[in-house]
mmCIF file of the N, C-alpha and C atoms, coordinates in Angstrom:
data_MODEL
# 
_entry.id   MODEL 
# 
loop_
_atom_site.group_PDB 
_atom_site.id 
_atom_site.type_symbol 
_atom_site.label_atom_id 
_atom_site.label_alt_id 
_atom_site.label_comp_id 
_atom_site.label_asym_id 
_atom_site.label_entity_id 
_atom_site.label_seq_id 
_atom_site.pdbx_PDB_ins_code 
_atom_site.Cartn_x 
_atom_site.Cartn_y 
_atom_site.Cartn_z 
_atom_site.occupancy 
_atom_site.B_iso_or_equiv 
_atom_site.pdbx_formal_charge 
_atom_site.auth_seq_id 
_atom_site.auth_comp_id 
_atom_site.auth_asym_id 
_atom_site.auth_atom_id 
_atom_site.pdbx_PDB_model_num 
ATOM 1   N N  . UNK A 1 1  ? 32.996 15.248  0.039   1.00 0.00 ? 1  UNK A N  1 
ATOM 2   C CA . UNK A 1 1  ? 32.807 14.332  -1.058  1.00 0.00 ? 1  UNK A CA 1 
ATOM 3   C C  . UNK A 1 1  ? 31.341 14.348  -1.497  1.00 0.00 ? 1  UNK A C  1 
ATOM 4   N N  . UNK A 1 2  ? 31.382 14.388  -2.799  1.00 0.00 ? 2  UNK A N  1 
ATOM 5   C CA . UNK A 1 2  ? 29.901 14.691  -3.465  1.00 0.00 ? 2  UNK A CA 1 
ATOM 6   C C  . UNK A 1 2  ? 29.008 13.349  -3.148  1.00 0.00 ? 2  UNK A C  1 
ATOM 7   N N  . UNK A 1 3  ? 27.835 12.671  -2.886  1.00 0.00 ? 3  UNK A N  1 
ATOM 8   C CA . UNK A 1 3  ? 27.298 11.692  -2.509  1.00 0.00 ? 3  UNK A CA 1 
ATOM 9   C C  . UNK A 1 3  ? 26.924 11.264  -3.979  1.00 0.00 ? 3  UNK A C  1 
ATOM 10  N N  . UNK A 1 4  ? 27.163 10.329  -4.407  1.00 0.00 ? 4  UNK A N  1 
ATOM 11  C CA . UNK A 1 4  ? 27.089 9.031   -5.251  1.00 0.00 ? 4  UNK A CA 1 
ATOM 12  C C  . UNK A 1 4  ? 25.528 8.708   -5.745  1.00 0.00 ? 4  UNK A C  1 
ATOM 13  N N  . UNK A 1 5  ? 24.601 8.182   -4.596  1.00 0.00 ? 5  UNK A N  1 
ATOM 14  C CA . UNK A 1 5  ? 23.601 7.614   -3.957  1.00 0.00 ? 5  UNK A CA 1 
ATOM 15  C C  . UNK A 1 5  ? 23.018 8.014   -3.331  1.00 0.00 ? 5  UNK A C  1 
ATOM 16  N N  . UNK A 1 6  ? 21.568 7.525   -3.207  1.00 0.00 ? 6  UNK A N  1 
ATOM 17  C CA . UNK A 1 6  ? 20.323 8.166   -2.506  1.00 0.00 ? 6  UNK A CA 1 
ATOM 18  C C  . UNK A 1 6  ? 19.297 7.435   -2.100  1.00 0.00 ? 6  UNK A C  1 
ATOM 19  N N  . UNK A 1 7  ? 19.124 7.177   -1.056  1.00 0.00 ? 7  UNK A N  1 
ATOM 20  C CA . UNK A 1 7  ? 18.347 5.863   0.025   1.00 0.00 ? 7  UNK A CA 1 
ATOM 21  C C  . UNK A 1 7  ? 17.314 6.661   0.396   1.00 0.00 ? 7  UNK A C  1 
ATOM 22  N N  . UNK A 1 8  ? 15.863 5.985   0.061   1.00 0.00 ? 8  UNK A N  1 
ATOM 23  C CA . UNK A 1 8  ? 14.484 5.991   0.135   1.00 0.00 ? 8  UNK A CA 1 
ATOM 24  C C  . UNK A 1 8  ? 13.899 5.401   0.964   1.00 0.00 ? 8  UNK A C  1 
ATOM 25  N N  . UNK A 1 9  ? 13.409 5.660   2.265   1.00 0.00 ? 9  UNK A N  1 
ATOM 26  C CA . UNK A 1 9  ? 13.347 4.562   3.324   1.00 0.00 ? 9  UNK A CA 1 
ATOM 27  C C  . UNK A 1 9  ? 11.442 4.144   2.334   1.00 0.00 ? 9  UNK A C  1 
ATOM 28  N N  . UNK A 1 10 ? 11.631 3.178   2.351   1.00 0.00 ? 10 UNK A N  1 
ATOM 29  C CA . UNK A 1 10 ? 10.529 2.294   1.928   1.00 0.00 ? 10 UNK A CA 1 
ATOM 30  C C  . UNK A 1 10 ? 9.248  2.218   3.150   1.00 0.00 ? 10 UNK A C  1 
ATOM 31  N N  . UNK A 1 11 ? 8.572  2.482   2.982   1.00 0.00 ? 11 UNK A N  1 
ATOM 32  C CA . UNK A 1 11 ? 7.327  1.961   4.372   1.00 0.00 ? 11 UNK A CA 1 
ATOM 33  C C  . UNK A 1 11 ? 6.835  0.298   4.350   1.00 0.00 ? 11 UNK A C  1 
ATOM 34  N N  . UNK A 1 12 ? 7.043  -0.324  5.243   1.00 0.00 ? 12 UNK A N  1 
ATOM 35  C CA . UNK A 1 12 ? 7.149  -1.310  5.565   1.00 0.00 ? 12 UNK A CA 1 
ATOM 36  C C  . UNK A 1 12 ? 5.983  -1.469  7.156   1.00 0.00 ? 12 UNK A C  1 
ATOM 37  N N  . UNK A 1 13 ? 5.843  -2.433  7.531   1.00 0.00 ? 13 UNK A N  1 
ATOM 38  C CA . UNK A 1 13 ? 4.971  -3.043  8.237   1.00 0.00 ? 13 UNK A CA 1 
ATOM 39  C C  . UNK A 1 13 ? 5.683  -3.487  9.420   1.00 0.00 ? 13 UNK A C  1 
ATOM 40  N N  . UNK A 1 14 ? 7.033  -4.061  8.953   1.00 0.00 ? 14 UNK A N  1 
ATOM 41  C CA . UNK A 1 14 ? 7.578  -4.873  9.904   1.00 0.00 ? 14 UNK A CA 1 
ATOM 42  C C  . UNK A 1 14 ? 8.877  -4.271  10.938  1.00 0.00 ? 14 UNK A C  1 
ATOM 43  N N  . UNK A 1 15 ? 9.460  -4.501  11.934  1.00 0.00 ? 15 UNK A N  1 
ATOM 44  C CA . UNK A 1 15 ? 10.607 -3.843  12.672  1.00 0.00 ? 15 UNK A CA 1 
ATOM 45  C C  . UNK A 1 15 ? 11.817 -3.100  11.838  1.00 0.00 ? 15 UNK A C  1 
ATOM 46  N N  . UNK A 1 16 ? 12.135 -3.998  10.856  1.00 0.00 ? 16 UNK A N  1 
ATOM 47  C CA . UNK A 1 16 ? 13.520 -3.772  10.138  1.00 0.00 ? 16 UNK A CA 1 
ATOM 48  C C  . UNK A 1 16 ? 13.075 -2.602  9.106   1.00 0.00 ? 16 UNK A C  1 
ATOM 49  N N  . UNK A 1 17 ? 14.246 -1.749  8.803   1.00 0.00 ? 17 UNK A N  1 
ATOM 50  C CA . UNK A 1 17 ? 14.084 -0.266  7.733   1.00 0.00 ? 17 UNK A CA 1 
ATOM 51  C C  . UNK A 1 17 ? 14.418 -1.341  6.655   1.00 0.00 ? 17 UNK A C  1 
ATOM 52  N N  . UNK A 1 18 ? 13.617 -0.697  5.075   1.00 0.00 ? 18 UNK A N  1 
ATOM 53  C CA . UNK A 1 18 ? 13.858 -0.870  3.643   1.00 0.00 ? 18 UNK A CA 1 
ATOM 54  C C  . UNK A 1 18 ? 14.439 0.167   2.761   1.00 0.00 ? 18 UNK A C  1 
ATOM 55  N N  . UNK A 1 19 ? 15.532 -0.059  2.007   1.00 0.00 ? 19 UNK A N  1 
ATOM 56  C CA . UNK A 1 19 ? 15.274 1.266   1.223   1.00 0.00 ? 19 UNK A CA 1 
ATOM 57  C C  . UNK A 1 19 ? 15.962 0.994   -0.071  1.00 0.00 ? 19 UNK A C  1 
ATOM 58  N N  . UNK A 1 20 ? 15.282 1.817   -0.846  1.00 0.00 ? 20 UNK A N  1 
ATOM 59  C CA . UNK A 1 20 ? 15.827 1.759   -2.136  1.00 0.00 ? 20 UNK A CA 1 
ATOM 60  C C  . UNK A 1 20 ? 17.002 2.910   -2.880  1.00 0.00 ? 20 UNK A C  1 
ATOM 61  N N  . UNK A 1 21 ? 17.867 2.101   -3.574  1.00 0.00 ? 21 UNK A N  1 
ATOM 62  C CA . UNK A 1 21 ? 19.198 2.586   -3.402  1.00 0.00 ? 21 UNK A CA 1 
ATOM 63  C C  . UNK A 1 21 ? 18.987 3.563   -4.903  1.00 0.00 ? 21 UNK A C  1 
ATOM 64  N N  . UNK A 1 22 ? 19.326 4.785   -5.042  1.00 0.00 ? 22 UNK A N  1 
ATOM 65  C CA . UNK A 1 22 ? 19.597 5.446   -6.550  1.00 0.00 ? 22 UNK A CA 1 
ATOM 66  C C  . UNK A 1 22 ? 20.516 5.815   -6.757  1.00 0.00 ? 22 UNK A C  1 
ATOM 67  N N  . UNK A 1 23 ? 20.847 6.117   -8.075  1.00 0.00 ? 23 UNK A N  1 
ATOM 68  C CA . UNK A 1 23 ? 21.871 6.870   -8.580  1.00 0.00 ? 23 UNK A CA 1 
ATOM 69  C C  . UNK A 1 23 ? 21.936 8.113   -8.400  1.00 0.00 ? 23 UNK A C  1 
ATOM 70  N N  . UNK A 1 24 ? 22.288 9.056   -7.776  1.00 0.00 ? 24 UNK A N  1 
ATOM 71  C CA . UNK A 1 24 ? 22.042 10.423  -7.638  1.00 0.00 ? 24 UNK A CA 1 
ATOM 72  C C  . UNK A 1 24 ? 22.216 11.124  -9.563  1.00 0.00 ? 24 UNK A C  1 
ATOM 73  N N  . UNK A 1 25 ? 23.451 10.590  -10.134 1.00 0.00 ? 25 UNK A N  1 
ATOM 74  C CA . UNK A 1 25 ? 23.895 11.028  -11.233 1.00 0.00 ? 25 UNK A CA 1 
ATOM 75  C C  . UNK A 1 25 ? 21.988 10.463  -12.747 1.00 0.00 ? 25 UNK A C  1 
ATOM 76  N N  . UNK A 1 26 ? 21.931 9.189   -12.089 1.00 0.00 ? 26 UNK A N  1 
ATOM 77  C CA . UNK A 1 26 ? 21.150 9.291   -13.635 1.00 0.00 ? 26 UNK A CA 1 
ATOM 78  C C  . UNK A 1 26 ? 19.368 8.871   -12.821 1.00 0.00 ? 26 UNK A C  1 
ATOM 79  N N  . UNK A 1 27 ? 19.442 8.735   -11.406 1.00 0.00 ? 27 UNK A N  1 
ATOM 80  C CA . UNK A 1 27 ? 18.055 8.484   -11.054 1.00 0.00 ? 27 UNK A CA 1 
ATOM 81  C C  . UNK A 1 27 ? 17.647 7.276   -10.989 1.00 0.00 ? 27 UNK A C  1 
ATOM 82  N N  . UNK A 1 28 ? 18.296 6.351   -11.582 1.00 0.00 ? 28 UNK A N  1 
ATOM 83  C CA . UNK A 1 28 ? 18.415 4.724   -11.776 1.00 0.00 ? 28 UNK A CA 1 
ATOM 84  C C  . UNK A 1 28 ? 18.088 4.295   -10.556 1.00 0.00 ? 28 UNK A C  1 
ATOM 85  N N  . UNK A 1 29 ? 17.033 3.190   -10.184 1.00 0.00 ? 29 UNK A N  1 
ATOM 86  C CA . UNK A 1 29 ? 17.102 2.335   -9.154  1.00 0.00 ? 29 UNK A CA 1 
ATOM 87  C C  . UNK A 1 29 ? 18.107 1.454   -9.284  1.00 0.00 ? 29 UNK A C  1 
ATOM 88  N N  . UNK A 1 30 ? 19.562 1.215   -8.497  1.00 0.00 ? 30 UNK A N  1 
ATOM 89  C CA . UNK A 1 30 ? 20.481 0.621   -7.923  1.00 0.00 ? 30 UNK A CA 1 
ATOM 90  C C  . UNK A 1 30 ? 19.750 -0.600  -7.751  1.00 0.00 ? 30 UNK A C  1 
ATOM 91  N N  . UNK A 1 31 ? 19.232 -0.596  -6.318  1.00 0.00 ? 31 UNK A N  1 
ATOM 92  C CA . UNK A 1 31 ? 18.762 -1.990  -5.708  1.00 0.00 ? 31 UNK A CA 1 
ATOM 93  C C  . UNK A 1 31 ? 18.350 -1.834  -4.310  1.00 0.00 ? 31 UNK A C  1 
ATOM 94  N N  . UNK A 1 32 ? 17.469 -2.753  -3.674  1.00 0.00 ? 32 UNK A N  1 
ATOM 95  C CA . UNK A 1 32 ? 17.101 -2.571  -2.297  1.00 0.00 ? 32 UNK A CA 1 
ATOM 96  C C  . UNK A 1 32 ? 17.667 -3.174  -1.314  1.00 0.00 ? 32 UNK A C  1 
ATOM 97  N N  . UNK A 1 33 ? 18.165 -2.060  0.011   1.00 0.00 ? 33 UNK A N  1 
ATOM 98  C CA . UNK A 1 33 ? 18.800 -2.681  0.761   1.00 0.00 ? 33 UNK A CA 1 
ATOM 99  C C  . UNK A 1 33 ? 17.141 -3.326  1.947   1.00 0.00 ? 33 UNK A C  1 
ATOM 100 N N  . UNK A 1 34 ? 17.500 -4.416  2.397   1.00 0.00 ? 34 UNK A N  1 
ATOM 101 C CA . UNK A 1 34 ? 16.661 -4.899  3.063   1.00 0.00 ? 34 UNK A CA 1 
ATOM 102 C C  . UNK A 1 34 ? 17.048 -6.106  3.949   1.00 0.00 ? 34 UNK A C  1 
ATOM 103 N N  . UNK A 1 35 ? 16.480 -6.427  5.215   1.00 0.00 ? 35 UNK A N  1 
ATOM 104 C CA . UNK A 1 35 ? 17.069 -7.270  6.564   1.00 0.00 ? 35 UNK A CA 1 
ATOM 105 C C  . UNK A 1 35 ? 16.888 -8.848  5.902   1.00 0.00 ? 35 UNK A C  1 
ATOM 106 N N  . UNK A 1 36 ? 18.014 -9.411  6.233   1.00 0.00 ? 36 UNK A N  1 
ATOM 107 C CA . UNK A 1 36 ? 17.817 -10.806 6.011   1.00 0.00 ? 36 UNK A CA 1 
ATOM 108 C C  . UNK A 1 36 ? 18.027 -11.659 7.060   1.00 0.00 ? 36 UNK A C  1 
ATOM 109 N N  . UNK A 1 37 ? 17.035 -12.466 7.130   1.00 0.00 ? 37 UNK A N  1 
ATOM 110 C CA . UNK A 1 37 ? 16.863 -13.073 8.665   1.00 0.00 ? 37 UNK A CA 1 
ATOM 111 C C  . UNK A 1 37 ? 17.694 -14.204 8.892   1.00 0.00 ? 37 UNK A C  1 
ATOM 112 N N  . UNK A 1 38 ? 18.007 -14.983 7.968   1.00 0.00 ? 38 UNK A N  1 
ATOM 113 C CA . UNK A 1 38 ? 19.312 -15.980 7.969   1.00 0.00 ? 38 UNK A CA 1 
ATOM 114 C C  . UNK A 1 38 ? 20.411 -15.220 8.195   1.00 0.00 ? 38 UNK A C  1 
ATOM 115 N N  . UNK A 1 39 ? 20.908 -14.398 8.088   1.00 0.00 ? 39 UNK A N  1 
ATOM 116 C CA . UNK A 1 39 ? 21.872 -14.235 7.968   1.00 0.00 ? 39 UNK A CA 1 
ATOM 117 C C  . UNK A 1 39 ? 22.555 -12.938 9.281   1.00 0.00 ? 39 UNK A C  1 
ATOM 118 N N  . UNK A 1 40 ? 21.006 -12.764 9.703   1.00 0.00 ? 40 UNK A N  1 
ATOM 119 C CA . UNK A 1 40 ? 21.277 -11.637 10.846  1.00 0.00 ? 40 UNK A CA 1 
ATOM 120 C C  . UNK A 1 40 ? 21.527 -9.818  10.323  1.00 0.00 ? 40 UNK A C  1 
ATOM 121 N N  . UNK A 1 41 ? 21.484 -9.665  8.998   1.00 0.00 ? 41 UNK A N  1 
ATOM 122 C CA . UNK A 1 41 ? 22.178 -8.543  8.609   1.00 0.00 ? 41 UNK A CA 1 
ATOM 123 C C  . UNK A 1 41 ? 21.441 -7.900  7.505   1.00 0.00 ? 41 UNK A C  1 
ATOM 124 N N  . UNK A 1 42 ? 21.550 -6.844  7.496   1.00 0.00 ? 42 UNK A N  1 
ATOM 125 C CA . UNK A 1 42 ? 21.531 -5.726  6.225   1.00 0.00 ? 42 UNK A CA 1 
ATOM 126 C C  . UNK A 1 42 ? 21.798 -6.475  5.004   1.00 0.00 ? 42 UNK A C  1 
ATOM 127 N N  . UNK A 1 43 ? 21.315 -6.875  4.034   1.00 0.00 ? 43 UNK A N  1 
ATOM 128 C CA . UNK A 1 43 ? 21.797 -7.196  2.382   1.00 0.00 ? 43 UNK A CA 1 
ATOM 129 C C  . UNK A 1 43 ? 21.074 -6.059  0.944   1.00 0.00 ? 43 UNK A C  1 
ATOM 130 N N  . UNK A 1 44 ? 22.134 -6.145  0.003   1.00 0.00 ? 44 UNK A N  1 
ATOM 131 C CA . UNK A 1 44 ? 21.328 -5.421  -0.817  1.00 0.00 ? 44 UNK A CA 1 
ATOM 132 C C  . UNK A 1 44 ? 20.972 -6.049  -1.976  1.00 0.00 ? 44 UNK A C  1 
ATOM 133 N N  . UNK A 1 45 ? 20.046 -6.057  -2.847  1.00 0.00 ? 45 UNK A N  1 
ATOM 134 C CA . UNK A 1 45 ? 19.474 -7.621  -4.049  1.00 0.00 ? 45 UNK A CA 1 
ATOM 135 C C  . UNK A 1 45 ? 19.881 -6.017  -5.167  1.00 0.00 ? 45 UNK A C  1 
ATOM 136 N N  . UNK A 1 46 ? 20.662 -5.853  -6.130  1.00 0.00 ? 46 UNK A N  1 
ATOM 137 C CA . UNK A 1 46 ? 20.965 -4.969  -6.951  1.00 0.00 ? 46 UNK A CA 1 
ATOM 138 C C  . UNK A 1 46 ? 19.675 -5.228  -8.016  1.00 0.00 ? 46 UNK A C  1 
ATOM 139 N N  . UNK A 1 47 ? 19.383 -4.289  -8.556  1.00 0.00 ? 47 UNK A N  1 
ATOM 140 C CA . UNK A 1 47 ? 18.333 -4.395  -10.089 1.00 0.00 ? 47 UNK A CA 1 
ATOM 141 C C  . UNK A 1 47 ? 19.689 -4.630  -11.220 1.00 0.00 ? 47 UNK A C  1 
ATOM 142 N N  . UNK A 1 48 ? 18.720 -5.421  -12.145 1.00 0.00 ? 48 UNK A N  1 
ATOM 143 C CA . UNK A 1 48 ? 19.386 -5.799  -13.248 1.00 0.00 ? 48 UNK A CA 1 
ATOM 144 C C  . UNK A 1 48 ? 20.623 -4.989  -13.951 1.00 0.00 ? 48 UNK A C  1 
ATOM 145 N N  . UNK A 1 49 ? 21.727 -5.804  -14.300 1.00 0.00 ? 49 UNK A N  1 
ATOM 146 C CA . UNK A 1 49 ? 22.770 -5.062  -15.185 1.00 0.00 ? 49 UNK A CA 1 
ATOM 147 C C  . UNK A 1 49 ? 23.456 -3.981  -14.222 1.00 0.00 ? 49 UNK A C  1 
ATOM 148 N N  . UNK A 1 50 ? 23.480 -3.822  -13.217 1.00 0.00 ? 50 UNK A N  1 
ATOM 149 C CA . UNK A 1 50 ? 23.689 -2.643  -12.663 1.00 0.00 ? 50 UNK A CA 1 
ATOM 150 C C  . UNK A 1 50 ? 25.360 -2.739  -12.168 1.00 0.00 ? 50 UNK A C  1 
ATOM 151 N N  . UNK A 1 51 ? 26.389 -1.761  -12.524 1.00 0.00 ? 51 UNK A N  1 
ATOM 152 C CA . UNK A 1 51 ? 27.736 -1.587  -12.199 1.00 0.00 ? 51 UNK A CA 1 
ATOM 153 C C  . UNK A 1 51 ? 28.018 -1.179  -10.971 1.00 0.00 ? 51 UNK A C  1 
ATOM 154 N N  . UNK A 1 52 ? 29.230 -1.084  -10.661 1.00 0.00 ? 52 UNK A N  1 
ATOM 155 C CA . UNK A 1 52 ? 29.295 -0.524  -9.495  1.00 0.00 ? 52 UNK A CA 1 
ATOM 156 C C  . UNK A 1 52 ? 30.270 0.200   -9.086  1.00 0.00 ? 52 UNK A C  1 
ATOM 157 N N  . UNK A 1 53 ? 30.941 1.413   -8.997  1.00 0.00 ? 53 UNK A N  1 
ATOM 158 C CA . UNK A 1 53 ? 32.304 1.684   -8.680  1.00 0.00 ? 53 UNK A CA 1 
ATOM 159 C C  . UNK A 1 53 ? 32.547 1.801   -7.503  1.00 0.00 ? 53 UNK A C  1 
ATOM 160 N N  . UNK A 1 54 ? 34.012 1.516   -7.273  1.00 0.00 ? 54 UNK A N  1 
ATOM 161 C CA . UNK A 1 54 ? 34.848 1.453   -5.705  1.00 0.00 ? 54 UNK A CA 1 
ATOM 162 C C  . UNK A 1 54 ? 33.960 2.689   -4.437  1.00 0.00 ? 54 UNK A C  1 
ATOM 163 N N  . UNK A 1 55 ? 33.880 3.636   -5.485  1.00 0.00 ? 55 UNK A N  1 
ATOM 164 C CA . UNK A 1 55 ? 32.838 4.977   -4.490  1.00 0.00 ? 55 UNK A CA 1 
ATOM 165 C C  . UNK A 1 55 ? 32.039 4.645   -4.301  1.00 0.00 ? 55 UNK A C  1 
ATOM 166 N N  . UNK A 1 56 ? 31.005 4.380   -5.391  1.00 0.00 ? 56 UNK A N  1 
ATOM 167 C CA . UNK A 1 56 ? 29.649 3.807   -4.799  1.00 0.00 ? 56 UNK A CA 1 
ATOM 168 C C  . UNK A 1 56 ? 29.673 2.887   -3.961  1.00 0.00 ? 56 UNK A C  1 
ATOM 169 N N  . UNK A 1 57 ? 30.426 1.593   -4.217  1.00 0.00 ? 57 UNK A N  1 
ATOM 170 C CA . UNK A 1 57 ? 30.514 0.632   -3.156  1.00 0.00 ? 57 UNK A CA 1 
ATOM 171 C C  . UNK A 1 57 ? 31.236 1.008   -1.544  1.00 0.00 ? 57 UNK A C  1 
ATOM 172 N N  . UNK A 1 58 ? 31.875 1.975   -1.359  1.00 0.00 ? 58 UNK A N  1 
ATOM 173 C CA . UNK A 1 58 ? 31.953 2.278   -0.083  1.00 0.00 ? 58 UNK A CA 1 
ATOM 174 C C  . UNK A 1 58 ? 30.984 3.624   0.091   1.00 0.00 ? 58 UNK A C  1 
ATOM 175 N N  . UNK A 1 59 ? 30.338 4.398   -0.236  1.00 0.00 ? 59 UNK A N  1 
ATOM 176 C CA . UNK A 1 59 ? 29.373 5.006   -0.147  1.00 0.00 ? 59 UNK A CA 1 
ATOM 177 C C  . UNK A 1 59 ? 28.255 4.013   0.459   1.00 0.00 ? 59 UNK A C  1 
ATOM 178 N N  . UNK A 1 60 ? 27.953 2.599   -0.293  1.00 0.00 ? 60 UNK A N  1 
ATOM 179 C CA . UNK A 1 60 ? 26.703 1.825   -0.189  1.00 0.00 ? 60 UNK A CA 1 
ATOM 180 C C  . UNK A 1 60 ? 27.066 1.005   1.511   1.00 0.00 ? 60 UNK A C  1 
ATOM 181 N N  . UNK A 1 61 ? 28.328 0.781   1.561   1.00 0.00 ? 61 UNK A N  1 
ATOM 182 C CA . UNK A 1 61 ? 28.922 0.093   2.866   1.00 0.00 ? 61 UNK A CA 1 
ATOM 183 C C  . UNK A 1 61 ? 29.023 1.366   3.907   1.00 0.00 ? 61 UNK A C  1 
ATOM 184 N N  . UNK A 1 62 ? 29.101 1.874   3.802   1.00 0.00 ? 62 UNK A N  1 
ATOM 185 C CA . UNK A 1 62 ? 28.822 2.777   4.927   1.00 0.00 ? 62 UNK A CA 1 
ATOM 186 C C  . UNK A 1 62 ? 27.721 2.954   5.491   1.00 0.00 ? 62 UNK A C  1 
ATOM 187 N N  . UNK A 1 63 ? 26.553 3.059   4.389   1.00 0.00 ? 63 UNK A N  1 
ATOM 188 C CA . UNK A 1 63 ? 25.226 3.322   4.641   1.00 0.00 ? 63 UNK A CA 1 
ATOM 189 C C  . UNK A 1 63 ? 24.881 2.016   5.592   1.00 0.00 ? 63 UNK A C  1 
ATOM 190 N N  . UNK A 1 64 ? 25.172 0.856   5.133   1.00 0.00 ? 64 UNK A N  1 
ATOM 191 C CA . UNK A 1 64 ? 24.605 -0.491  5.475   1.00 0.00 ? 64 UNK A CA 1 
ATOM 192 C C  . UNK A 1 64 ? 25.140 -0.366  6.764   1.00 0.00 ? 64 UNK A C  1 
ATOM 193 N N  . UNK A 1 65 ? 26.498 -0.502  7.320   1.00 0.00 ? 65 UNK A N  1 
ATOM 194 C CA . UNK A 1 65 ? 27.202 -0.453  8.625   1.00 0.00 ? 65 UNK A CA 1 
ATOM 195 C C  . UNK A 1 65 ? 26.336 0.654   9.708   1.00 0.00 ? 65 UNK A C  1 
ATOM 196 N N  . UNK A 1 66 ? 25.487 1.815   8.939   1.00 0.00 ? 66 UNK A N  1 
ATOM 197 C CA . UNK A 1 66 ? 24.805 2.679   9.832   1.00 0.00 ? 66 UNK A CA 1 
ATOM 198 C C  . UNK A 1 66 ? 23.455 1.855   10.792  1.00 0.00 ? 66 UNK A C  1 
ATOM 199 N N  . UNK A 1 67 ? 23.385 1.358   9.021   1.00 0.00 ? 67 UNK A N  1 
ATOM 200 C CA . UNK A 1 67 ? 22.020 0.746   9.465   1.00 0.00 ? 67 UNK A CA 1 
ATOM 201 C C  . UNK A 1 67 ? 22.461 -0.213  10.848  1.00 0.00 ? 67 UNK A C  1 
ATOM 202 N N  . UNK A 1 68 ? 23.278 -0.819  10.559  1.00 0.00 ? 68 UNK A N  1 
ATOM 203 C CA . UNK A 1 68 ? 23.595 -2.387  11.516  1.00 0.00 ? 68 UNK A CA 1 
ATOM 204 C C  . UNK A 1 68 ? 24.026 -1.579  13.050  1.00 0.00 ? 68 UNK A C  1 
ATOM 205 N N  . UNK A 1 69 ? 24.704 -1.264  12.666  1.00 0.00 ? 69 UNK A N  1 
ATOM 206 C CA . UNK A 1 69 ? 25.012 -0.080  13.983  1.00 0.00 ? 69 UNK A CA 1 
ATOM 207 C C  . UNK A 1 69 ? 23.737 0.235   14.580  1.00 0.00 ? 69 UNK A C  1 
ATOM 208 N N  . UNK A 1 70 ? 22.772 1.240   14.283  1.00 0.00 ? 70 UNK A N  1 
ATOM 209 C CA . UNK A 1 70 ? 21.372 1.719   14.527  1.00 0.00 ? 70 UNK A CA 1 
ATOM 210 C C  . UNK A 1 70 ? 20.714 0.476   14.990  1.00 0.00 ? 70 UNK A C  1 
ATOM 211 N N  . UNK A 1 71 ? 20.610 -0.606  14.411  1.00 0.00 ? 71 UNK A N  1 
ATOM 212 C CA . UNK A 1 71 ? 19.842 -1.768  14.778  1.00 0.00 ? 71 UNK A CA 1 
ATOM 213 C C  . UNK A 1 71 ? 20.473 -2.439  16.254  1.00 0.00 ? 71 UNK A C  1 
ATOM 214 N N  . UNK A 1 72 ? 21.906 -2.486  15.956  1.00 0.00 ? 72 UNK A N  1 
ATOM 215 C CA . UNK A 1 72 ? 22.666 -2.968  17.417  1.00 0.00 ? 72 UNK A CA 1 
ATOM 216 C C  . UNK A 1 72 ? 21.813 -2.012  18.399  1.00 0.00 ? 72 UNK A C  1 
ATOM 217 N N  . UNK A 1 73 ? 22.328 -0.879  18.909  1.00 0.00 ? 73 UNK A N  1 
ATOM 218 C CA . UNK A 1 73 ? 21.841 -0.020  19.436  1.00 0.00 ? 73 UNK A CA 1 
ATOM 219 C C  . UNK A 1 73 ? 20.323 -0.133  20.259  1.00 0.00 ? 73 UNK A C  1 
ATOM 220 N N  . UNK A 1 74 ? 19.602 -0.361  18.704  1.00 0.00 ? 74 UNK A N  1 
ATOM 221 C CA . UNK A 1 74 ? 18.192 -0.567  19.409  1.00 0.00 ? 74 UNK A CA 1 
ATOM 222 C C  . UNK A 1 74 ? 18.078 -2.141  20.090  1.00 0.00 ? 74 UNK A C  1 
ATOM 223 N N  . UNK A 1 75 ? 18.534 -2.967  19.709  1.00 0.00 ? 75 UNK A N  1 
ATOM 224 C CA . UNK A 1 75 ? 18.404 -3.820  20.486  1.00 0.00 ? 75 UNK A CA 1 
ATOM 225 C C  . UNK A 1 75 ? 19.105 -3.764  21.585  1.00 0.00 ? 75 UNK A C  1 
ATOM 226 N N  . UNK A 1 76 ? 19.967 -3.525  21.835  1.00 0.00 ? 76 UNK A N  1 
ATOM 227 C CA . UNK A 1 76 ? 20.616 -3.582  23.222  1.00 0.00 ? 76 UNK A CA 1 
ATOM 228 C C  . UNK A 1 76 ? 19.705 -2.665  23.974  1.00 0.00 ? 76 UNK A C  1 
ATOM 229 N N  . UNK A 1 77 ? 19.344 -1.817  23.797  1.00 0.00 ? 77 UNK A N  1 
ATOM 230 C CA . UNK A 1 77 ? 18.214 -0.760  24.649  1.00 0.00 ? 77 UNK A CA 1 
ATOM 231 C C  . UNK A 1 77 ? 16.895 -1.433  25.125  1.00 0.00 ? 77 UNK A C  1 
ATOM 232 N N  . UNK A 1 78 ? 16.612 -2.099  24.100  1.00 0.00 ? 78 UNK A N  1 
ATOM 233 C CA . UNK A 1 78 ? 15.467 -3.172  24.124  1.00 0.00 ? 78 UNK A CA 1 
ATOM 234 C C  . UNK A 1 78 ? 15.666 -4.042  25.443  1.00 0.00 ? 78 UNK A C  1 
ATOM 235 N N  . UNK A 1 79 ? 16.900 -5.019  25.348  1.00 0.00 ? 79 UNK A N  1 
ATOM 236 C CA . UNK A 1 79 ? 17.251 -6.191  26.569  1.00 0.00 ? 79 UNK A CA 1 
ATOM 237 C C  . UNK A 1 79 ? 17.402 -5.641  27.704  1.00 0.00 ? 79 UNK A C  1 
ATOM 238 N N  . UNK A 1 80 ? 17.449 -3.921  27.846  1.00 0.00 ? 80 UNK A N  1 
ATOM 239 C CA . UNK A 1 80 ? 17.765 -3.632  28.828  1.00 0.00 ? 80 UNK A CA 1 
ATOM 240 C C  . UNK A 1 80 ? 16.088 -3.246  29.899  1.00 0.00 ? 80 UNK A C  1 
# 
C-alpha cells in the first residue's frame, strides 16, 4: 500500500517524540502529532481546514499506536 503521509520527527528538548504530519500527495502540513500529559497519550492538533480520508486516518492511527507502543516499552525498561 502506497503511504498517504509523512512524519517529521520535530527536535524537541523534552522525553516525548514530536512530529509533523504531511501529505505525501500535495506536501501540506496535516498537523502535529504530540504527547499530552492529561491524558497519558499521543494526540494530533490538525492545521486548519484539513480533510481526512478513512486511509489517511488509519495510516495516521497506526503511526500513533507505534508511537504508544515504543513509549510503553521504554518505560517498562525504565522501572526495571
Amino acid at each position: 500500500m502506497k503511504e498517504l503521509l509523512r512524519f517529521d520527527e520535530i527536535k524537541t528538548e523534552g522525553k516525548t517524540k514530536k512530529y509533523e504530519v504531511y501529505s505525501n500527495h500535495s506536501a501540506e502540513l496535516l498537523g502535529v502529532i504530540s504527547w499530552r500529559n492529561g491524558w497519558r497519550c499521543y494526540v494530533i492538533s490538525y492545521a486548519d481546514g484539513i480533510d481526512m480520508s478513512l486511509s489517511c486516518n488509519k495510516e495516521l492511527n497506526n503511526f500513533m499506536e507505534k508511537l504508544e507502543n515504543e513509549r510503553k516499552e521504554k518505560t517498562a525498561q525504565e522501572i526495571k
